[in-house]
C-alpha positions as protocol buffer text, in pm:
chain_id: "A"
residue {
  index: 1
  type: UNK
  ca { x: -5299 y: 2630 z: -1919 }
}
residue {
  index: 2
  type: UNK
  ca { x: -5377 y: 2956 z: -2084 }
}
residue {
  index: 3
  type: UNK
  ca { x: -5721 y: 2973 z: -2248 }
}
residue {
  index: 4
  type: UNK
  ca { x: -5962 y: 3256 z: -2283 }
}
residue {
  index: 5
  type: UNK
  ca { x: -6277 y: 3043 z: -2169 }
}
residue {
  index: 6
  type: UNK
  ca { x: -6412 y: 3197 z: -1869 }
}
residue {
  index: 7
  type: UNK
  ca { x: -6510 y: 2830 z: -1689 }
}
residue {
  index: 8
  type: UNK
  ca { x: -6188 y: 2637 z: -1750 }
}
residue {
  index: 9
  type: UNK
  ca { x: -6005 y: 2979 z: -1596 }
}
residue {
  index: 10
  type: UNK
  ca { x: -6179 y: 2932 z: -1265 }
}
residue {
  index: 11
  type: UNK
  ca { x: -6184 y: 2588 z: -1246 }
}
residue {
  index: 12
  type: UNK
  ca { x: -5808 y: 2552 z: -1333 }
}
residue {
  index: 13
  type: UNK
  ca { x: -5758 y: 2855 z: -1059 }
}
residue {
  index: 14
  type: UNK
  ca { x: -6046 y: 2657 z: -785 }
}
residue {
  index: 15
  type: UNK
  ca { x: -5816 y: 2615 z: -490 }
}
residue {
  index: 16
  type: UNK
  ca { x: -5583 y: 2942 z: -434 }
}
residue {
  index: 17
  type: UNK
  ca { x: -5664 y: 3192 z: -159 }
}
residue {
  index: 18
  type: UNK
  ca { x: -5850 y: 3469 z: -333 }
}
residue {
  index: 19
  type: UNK
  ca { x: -6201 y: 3556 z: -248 }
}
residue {
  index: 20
  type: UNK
  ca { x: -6509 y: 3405 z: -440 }
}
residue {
  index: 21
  type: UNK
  ca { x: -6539 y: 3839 z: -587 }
}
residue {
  index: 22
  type: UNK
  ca { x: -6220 y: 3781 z: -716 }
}
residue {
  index: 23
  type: UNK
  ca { x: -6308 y: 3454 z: -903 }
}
residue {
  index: 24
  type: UNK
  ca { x: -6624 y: 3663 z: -1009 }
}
residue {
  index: 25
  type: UNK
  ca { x: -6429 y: 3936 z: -1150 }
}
residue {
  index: 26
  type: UNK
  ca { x: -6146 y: 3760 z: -1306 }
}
residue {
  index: 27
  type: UNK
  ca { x: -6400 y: 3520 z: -1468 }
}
residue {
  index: 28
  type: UNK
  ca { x: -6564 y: 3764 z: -1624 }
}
residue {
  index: 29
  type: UNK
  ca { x: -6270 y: 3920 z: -1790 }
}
residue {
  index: 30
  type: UNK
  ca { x: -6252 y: 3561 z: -1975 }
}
residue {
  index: 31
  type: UNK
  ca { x: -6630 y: 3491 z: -2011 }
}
residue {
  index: 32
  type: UNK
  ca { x: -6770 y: 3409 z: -2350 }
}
residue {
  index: 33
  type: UNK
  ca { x: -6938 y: 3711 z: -2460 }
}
residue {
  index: 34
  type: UNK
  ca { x: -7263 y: 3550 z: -2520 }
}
residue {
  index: 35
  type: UNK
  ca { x: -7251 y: 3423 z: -2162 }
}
residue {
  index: 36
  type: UNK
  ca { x: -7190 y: 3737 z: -2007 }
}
residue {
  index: 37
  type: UNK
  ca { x: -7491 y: 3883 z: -1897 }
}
residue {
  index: 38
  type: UNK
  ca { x: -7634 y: 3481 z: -1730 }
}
residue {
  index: 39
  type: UNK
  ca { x: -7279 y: 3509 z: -1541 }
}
residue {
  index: 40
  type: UNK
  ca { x: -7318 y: 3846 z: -1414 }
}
residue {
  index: 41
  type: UNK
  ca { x: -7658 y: 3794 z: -1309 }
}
residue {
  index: 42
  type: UNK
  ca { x: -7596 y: 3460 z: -1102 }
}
residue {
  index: 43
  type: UNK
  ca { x: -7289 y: 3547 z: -969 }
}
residue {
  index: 44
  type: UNK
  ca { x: -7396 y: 3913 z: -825 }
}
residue {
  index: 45
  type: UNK
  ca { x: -7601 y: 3699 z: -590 }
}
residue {
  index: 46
  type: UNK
  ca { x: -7363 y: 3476 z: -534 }
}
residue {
  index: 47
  type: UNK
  ca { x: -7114 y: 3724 z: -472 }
}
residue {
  index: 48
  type: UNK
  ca { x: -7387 y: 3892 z: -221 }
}
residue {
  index: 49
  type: UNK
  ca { x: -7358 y: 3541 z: -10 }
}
residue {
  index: 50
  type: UNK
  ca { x: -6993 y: 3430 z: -42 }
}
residue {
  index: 51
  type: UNK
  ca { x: -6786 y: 3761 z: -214 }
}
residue {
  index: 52
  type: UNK
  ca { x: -6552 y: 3820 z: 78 }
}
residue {
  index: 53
  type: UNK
  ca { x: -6487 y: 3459 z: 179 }
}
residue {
  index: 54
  type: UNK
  ca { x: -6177 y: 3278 z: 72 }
}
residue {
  index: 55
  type: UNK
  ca { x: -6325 y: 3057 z: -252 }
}
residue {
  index: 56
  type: UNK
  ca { x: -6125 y: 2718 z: -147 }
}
residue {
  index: 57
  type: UNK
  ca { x: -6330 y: 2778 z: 214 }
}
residue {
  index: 58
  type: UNK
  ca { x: -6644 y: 2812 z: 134 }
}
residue {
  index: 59
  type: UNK
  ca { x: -6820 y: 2412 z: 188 }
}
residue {
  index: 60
  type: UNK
  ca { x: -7044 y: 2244 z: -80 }
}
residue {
  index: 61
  type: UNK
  ca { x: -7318 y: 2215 z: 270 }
}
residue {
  index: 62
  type: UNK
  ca { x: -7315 y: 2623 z: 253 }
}
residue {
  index: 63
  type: UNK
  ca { x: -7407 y: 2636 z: -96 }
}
residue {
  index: 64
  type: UNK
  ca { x: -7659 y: 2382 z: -62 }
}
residue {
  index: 65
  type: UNK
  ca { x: -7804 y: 2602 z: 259 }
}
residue {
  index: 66
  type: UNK
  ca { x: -7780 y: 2890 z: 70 }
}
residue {
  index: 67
  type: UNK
  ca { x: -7964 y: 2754 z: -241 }
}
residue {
  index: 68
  type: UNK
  ca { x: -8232 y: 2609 z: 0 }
}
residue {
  index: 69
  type: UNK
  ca { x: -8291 y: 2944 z: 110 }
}
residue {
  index: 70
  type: UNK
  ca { x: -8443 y: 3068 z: -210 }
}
residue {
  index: 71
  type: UNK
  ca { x: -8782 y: 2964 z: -354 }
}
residue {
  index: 72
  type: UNK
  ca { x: -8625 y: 2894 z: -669 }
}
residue {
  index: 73
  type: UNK
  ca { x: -8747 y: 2588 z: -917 }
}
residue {
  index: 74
  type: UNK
  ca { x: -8509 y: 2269 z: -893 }
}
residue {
  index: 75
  type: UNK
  ca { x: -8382 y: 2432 z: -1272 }
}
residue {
  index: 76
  type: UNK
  ca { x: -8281 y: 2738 z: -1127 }
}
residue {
  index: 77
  type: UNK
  ca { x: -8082 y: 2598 z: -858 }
}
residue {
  index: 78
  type: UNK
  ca { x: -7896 y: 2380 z: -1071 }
}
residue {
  index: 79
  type: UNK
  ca { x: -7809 y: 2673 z: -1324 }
}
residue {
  index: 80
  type: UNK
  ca { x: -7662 y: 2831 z: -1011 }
}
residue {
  index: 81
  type: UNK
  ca { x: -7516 y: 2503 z: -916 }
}
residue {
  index: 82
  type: UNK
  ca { x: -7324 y: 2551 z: -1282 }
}
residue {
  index: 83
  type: UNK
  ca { x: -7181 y: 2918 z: -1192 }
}
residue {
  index: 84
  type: UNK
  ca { x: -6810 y: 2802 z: -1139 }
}
């Protein structure tokens, strides 16, 4: 599927074997430009957590963990929740 939306990109490519900072990157090339700067700014600290580790390896548990280690508002969780 070819499409220049920056979500359906990653979600169509979920599953292969490149790192999560490759999904980041990649993304981004596609991203919506008025999304751009609320993508970059999640995912850098996403990237921080999970950038070398293979994307398709990385458990829905650690994300939870990891969101449970910030004292972020139930809101803010979920918007990271949304970062594809």
């Amino acid at each position: 599927m070819a499409t220049t939306n920056g979500r359906d990109w990653i979600f169509t490519h979920a599953f292969s074997q490149s790192s999560f900072k490759t999904y980041g990157k990649n993304g981004l090339a596609r991203w919506d430009t008025k999304d751009v700067r609320s993508f970059k700014s999640r995912m850098s600290f996403i990237v921080e957590a999970f950038g070398e580790r293979i994307a398709d390896e990385i458990k829905p548990s650690e994300i939870d963990t990891w969101l449970g280690a910030h004292d972020w508002a139930p809101a803010t969780k979920n918007r990271y929740k949304s970062v594809p």
